[in-house]
N, C-alpha and C positions, 0 to 999 in steps of 0.2 A: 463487508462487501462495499458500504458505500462510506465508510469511513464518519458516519455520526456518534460521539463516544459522548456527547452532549443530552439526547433525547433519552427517557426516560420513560416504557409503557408498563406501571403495574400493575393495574386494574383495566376488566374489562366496561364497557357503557353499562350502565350511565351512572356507573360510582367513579370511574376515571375522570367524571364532569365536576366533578365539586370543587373544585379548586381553592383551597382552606389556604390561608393566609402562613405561609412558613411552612407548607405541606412540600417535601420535595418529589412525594409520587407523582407520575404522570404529567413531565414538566418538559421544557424546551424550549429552547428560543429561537427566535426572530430568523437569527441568522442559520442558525443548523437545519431550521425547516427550509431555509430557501438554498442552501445546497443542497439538500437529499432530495426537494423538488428540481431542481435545476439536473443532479445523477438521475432523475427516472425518469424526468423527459425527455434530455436533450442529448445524453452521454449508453454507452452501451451495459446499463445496467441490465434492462429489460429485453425480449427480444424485441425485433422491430416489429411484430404483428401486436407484442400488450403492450407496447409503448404508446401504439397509432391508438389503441383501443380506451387508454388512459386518458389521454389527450383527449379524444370524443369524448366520454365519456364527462371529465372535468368541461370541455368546452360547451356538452349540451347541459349542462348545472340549471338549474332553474331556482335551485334553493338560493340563492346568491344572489337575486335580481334586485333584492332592494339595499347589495352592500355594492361595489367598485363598478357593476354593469351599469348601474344607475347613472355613473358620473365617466365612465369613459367616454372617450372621444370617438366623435365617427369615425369609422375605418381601421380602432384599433381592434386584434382579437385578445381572449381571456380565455383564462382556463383555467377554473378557480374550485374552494371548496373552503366551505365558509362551517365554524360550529359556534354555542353557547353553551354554556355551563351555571352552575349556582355561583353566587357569589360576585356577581355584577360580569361575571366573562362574557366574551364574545370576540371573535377571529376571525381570521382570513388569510388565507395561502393561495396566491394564484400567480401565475405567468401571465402576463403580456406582453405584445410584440404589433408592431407594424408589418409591413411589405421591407419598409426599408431601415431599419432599424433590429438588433439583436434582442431576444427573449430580456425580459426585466423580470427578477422573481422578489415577489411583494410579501411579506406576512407582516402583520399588523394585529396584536395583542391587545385586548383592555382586560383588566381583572377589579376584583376591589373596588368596585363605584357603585354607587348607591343609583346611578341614571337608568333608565327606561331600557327598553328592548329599541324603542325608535330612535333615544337620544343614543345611545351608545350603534347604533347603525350610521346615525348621523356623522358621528368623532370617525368611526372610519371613515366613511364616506370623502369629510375634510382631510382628512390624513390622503388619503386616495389623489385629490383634486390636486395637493400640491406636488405628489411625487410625480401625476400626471405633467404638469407643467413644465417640471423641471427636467424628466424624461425626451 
Protein backbone atom coordinates (compact mmCIF):
# COMPACT_ATOMS: atom_id res chain seq x y z
CA UNK A 1 0.00 0.00 0.00
CA UNK A 2 2.60 2.43 0.85
CA UNK A 3 5.36 0.78 -0.48
CA UNK A 4 7.74 0.30 2.86
CA UNK A 5 9.49 -3.28 2.10
CA UNK A 6 12.14 -1.90 4.85
CA UNK A 7 10.07 -1.91 8.18
CA UNK A 8 9.82 -4.77 9.99
CA UNK A 9 6.85 -5.33 13.07
CA UNK A 10 7.26 -8.79 14.93
CA UNK A 11 6.37 -8.48 18.11
CA UNK A 12 3.73 -6.90 19.92
CA UNK A 13 4.77 -3.80 23.09
CA UNK A 14 6.59 -4.05 24.95
CA UNK A 15 8.79 -7.10 23.77
CA UNK A 16 9.08 -5.18 20.31
CA UNK A 17 11.03 -2.45 22.72
CA UNK A 18 14.05 -4.41 23.34
CA UNK A 19 16.13 -3.74 20.81
CA UNK A 20 19.14 -6.44 21.25
CA UNK A 21 22.17 -5.48 19.50
CA UNK A 22 22.02 -7.60 15.77
CA UNK A 23 18.42 -8.37 16.56
CA UNK A 24 16.55 -7.78 13.19
CA UNK A 25 12.86 -8.08 14.72
CA UNK A 26 11.21 -5.03 14.88
CA UNK A 27 13.59 -2.74 12.98
CA UNK A 28 13.49 0.31 10.51
CA UNK A 29 15.11 3.14 9.48
CA UNK A 30 15.33 6.66 9.62
CA UNK A 31 14.36 7.10 6.09
CA UNK A 32 11.30 4.36 5.57
CA UNK A 33 9.77 5.91 8.63
CA UNK A 34 9.83 9.34 7.14
CA UNK A 35 8.09 8.23 3.83
CA UNK A 36 5.26 6.11 5.28
CA UNK A 37 4.91 9.34 7.62
CA UNK A 38 5.10 11.60 4.82
CA UNK A 39 2.22 8.66 2.71
CA UNK A 40 -0.24 9.03 5.88
CA UNK A 41 -0.19 12.53 6.20
CA UNK A 42 0.29 14.16 3.24
CA UNK A 43 -0.50 11.85 0.29
CA UNK A 44 -4.03 9.94 -0.16
CA UNK A 45 -3.20 6.84 1.77
CA UNK A 46 -5.92 7.66 4.53
CA UNK A 47 -9.14 9.12 3.98
CA UNK A 48 -9.28 12.67 4.51
CA UNK A 49 -11.39 12.59 7.76
CA UNK A 50 -8.34 9.88 9.52
CA UNK A 51 -5.80 11.83 8.03
CA UNK A 52 -7.14 15.24 9.67
CA UNK A 53 -7.69 12.95 12.89
CA UNK A 54 -3.87 11.61 12.73
CA UNK A 55 -2.57 14.84 12.27
CA UNK A 56 -4.56 16.15 15.60
CA UNK A 57 -3.99 13.71 17.22
CA UNK A 58 0.10 13.44 16.65
CA UNK A 59 -0.01 17.49 16.84
CA UNK A 60 -1.86 17.34 20.28
CA UNK A 61 1.30 14.71 21.66
CA UNK A 62 2.13 15.93 24.82
CA UNK A 63 4.43 12.91 25.40
CA UNK A 64 7.07 14.55 23.29
CA UNK A 65 7.40 17.83 24.95
CA UNK A 66 10.61 17.40 26.44
CA UNK A 67 12.10 16.02 22.81
CA UNK A 68 11.94 18.48 19.29
CA UNK A 69 8.86 20.77 20.91
CA UNK A 70 11.36 21.91 23.39
CA UNK A 71 13.70 23.30 20.86
CA UNK A 72 11.35 24.46 17.85
CA UNK A 73 11.16 27.66 16.75
CA UNK A 74 8.23 30.10 17.25
CA UNK A 75 5.67 29.75 14.69
CA UNK A 76 6.74 26.30 13.64
CA UNK A 77 4.02 23.43 13.86
CA UNK A 78 4.86 19.53 14.84
CA UNK A 79 3.30 16.59 14.69
CA UNK A 80 5.24 14.03 16.26
CA UNK A 81 5.35 10.65 18.19
CA UNK A 82 8.20 10.02 20.16
CA UNK A 83 9.17 6.08 21.95
CA UNK A 84 12.00 4.31 24.24
CA UNK A 85 13.04 0.96 24.44
CA UNK A 86 15.66 -1.23 26.61
CA UNK A 87 18.85 -1.04 25.67
CA UNK A 88 19.82 2.68 25.63
CA UNK A 89 16.78 3.44 22.66
CA UNK A 90 14.96 6.38 22.30
CA UNK A 91 13.18 8.07 18.98
CA UNK A 92 11.21 10.32 17.30
CA UNK A 93 9.15 10.58 14.06
CA UNK A 94 7.51 13.94 13.57
CA UNK A 95 6.52 16.38 10.59
CA UNK A 96 7.21 19.94 10.78
CA UNK A 97 6.27 22.82 8.64
CA UNK A 98 5.90 26.60 8.72
CA UNK A 99 3.06 28.87 6.82
CA UNK A 100 5.67 29.13 4.39
CA UNK A 101 7.54 26.44 3.84
CA UNK A 102 6.68 22.41 2.86
CA UNK A 103 6.24 19.49 5.67
CA UNK A 104 10.01 18.28 6.76
CA UNK A 105 9.68 14.66 7.97
CA UNK A 106 12.27 14.05 10.90
CA UNK A 107 13.14 10.68 12.55
CA UNK A 108 15.96 10.52 14.69
CA UNK A 109 17.10 7.04 16.31
CA UNK A 110 19.66 6.41 19.26
CA UNK A 111 20.08 2.78 20.26
CA UNK A 112 23.11 1.08 22.23
CA UNK A 113 24.33 4.00 24.71
CA UNK A 114 24.87 3.55 27.99
CA UNK A 115 23.27 7.71 28.48
CA UNK A 116 20.44 8.65 30.59
CA UNK A 117 16.63 9.11 29.57
CA UNK A 118 17.64 13.05 29.85
CA UNK A 119 21.08 12.82 28.06
CA UNK A 120 19.76 10.84 25.37
CA UNK A 121 16.59 13.46 25.00
CA UNK A 122 19.30 15.96 24.99
CA UNK A 123 21.32 14.25 21.67
CA UNK A 124 17.95 14.49 20.05
CA UNK A 125 17.14 17.53 21.04
CA UNK A 126 20.75 18.81 19.40
CA UNK A 127 20.21 16.75 16.51
CA UNK A 128 16.68 18.57 16.24
CA UNK A 129 18.37 22.31 16.65
CA UNK A 130 20.67 21.71 13.81
CA UNK A 131 18.12 20.26 11.17
CA UNK A 132 16.07 23.27 12.52
CA UNK A 133 18.55 25.63 11.34
CA UNK A 134 19.36 24.29 8.37
CA UNK A 135 15.51 23.93 7.42
Amino acid sequence: LIGDKVTQLDRFEPELNQAKADDLRDTTTPNAMNKTLYHILFEDVLAQNSKKQLKEWMQGNTVSDSLLRSVLPKGWSIADRSGAGANGSRGITAAIWTDEREPLIISIYLTQTNLSMPERNQVINEIGKAIFEEY
